[in-house]
C-alpha angles and dihedrals in degrees: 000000000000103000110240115227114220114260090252093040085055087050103052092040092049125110125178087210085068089058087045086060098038084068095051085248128133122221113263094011128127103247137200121238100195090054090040089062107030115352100071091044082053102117110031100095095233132143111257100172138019107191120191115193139216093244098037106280122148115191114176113198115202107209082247090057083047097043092050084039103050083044101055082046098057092048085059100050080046086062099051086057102269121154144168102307102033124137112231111193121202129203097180147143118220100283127136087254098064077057091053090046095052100046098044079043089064103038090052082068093253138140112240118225108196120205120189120228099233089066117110117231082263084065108035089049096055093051088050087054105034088056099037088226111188104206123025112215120212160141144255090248098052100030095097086052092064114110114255081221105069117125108285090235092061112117119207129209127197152199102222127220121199103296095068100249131256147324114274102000116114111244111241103225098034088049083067114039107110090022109133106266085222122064137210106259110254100192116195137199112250094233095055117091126269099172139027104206114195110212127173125231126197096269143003115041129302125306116221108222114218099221106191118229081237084069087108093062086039098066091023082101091052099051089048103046101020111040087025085217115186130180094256095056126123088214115204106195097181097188132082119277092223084058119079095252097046097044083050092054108034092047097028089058094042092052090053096046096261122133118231126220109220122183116178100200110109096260126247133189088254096045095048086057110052085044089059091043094041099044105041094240113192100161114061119185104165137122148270093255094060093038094054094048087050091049090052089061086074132239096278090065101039087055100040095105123017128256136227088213111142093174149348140210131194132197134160104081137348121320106235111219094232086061092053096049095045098050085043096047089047104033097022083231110120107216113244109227108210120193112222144163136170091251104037091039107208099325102149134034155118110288126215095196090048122088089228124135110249112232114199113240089016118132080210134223128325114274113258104265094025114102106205136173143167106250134191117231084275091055103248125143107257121208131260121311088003108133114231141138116307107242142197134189112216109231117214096244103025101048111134097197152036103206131254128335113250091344107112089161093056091044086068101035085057092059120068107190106309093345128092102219118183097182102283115144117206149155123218117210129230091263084056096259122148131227131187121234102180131265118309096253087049100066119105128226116207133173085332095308114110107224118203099206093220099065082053083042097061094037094061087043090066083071110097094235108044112098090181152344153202130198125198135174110253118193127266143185095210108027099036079226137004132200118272120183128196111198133184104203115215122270108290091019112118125177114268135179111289098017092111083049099042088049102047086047082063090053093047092046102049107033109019129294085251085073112045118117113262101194127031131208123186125210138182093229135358122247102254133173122243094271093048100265114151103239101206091172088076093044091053085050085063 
């Protein structure tokens, strides 16, 4: 059995410059995405990429069918006039060819601007412009969803169905028939941008995210302590390659060797489920969301068939406690909560190759190379169990991004002082763990206590028939705010006389009686974002 450092032993021995050489990369060097993450593993015969499809389809993509494809990819966006510098927008599902996209994005020497597919023509045309992307890559099942309205010099490339395509666009797989299966090396700086990640904040418009192309040595830590990946895993990345999480895990595994498990159905409990069962899944990076819809089947049915699982990580939004105790009671795997954010990349969590105690409910320890802190609006580190910004100091090798796009304002609004702060509220502990405590502008003020809704959160999820929650602030004349909660009760559950009272008695019980919900609304789901993210601005609109 592989021998666990302790969390402060893996920090002392840690050097980013380790991470720099892992990658085949030199200190101070331009480097190339697209040969970081398939070509140098070309070769070597080995599986990059198991795709499941919606209607049945398997595709399996050795690094060798990835390294002659991106290539020839790239070969046909150089022909419609990209360069280094370009921005490559994709408006894609989780198919092998948004892979393919990305990655000949990259060796072409652009920058790849992800747009999710839930996103409306509003949306997706604000992204294209914003960006200024140059070529729009799709596919036939998204293609009538695209805006009228985008720049006329936008070309759009698309994955056609069986009724050829459209007019005008250029066909993805005959574009590149013929195309050499090699491309010319488009070496970048690592502190130049690979990627523009839109990500909404709670008002104003869409902040494009500046991820470095040194994103790959950036979240090399992460990969190593906190996945615990290793090069015989069957790795299960359940997000969406064009979201932070999943970029991080598709292209941080492929970078390392490791072949990645895609599946492109919209995921159930049930069908998360048989996937890990059927194909032998030991390696788990998902979300709360799906945890928590999986957790709602029940223990009989989680443990009706045995897993292969080794480990699993989690990232998108808090862990409850109640999460972690379940999946460990049933599969014997605790759930590894991972803090992350566009900006910070995966800086803090719970690692699986660390001898650390796991605290429910815990973001975890810093990651070995990423200084962090809770800081007050000057900037200065605030004492244990004092809720501040959640900081972190950019180190010269391991930084994730550059920034916003176009945004010079919101670049210096994000530093105080030496921290780069997005927004993030958290305490850390007297043993230097950290907990979240909500955005800033989600902390509720009533009758002069400041109360963090996840702390409430996890409270009305410790009642058997509550599946989630969301607390927001409501306003109030006496009060300046009180507690509302919005609750979505399990499968089978109704509400019945005595449940608000029986639930606000949890709250008072477990986190103080100044903090228990004094209203409750139920729902039948929560507003998310695409990636799974509870939007409680939208619950305080109602």
């Amino acid at each position: 059995m592989m021998s666990r450092p302790t969390h402060r032993d893996a920090c002392q021995a840690f050097r980013w410059e380790e991470s720099v050489r892992a990658l085949g990369w030199e200190p101070g060097r331009p480097v190339d995405l697209g040969h970081t993450i398939v070509d140098r593993h070309a070769g070597s015969g080995r599986v990059a990429l198991r795709w499941l499809g919606k209607r049945g389809e398997v595709r399996t993509y050795t690094f060798d069918d990835l390294s002659r494809l991106t290539a020839q990819f790239a070969n046909v966006l150089r022909a419609q006039g990209i360069g280094p510098g370009d921005r490559v927008a994709g408006f894609m599902p989780r198919v092998p060819e948004m892979l393919i996209a990305m990655i000949g994005a990259w060796k072409a020497g652009a920058v790849y601007v992800p747009i999710f597919t839930g996103f409306g023509p509003d949306a997706i045309e604000f992204r294209v412009r914003h960006s200024g992307a140059r070529v729009l890559c799709t596919h036939w099942e998204q293609r009538p969803r695209l805006p009228a309205a985008l720049p006329g010099d936008v070309r759009i490339v698309t994955v056609t169905g069986a009724d050829g395509g459209s007019a005008g666009d250029v066909d993805f797989w005959a574009a590149m028939r013929g195309k050499a299966e090699t491309s010319v090396p488009a070496a970048r700086r690592r502190d130049e941008p690979a990627v523009l990640l839109y990500t909404s904040g709670s008002t104003g418009p869409p902040k494009g995210v500046k991820i470095a192309t040194n994103f790959l040595v950036a979240i090399h830590p992460h990969l190593v302590f906190g996945a615990d990946l290793r090069p015989d895993d069957v790795f299960w990345p359940t997000g969406d390659p064009g979201w932070g999480y999943g970029l991080v895990c598709y292209m941080g595994a492929l970078a390392l060797g490791v072949p990645v498990l895609s599946r492109e159905a919209a995921l159930t409990a049930e069908l998360c489920l048989a996937t890990l069962r059927e194909q032998g899944v030991t390696n788990l990076a998902t979300t709360p969301t799906l945890l928590r819809s999986v957790m709602a089947l029940g223990g009989a049915e989680v443990t009706r068939e045995p897993l292969s699982l080794r480990c699993a990580s989690s990232c998108g939004e808090p862990l409850n406690a109640a999460v972690v105790g379940f999946f460990r009671a049933h599969w014997g795997v605790t759930v590894m909560d991972q803090y992350g954010s566009s900006e910070h990349g995966l800086p803090i969590g719970n690692f699986g190759r660390i001898d650390m105690a796991v605290k429910p409910g815990s973001m975890g320890l810093p990651l070995p190379g990423c200084t962090m802190a809770v800081v007050d609006d000057q900037g200065r580190e605030v004492g244990p169990d004092v809720v501040g910004h959640l900081g972190l100091k950019p180190h010269p090798e391991g930084y994730y991004s550059l920034g916003y796009w176009n945004d010079a304002a919101r670049d210096r609004d994000m530093y105080r002082g030496p921290w780069m702060t997005v927004g993030d509220l958290a305490r850390r502990d007297a043993d230097g763990y950290f907990w979240f405590e909500g955005r800033a502008d989600d902390v509720i003020k009533s009758a002069g206590y400041r109360i963090g809704p996840f702390e409430v959160e996890s409270a009305i999820l410790k009642h058997p028939a509550v599946a989630e929650a969301a607390v927001v602030g409501k306003p109030d004349e006496l009060r300046g705010h009180i507690v509302k909660a919005y609750v979505v009760l399990k499968p089978g559950r109704t509400v019945e006389g005595g449940l608000e009272a029986e639930i606000a008695e949890v709250v008072k019980t477990h986190v103080g009686r100044h903090q228990y919900p004094r209203e409750i609304e139920f729902l039948a789901e929560l507003p998310k974002t695409e990636s799974g993210k509870i939007q409680r601005f939208l619950l305080r609109r109602r």
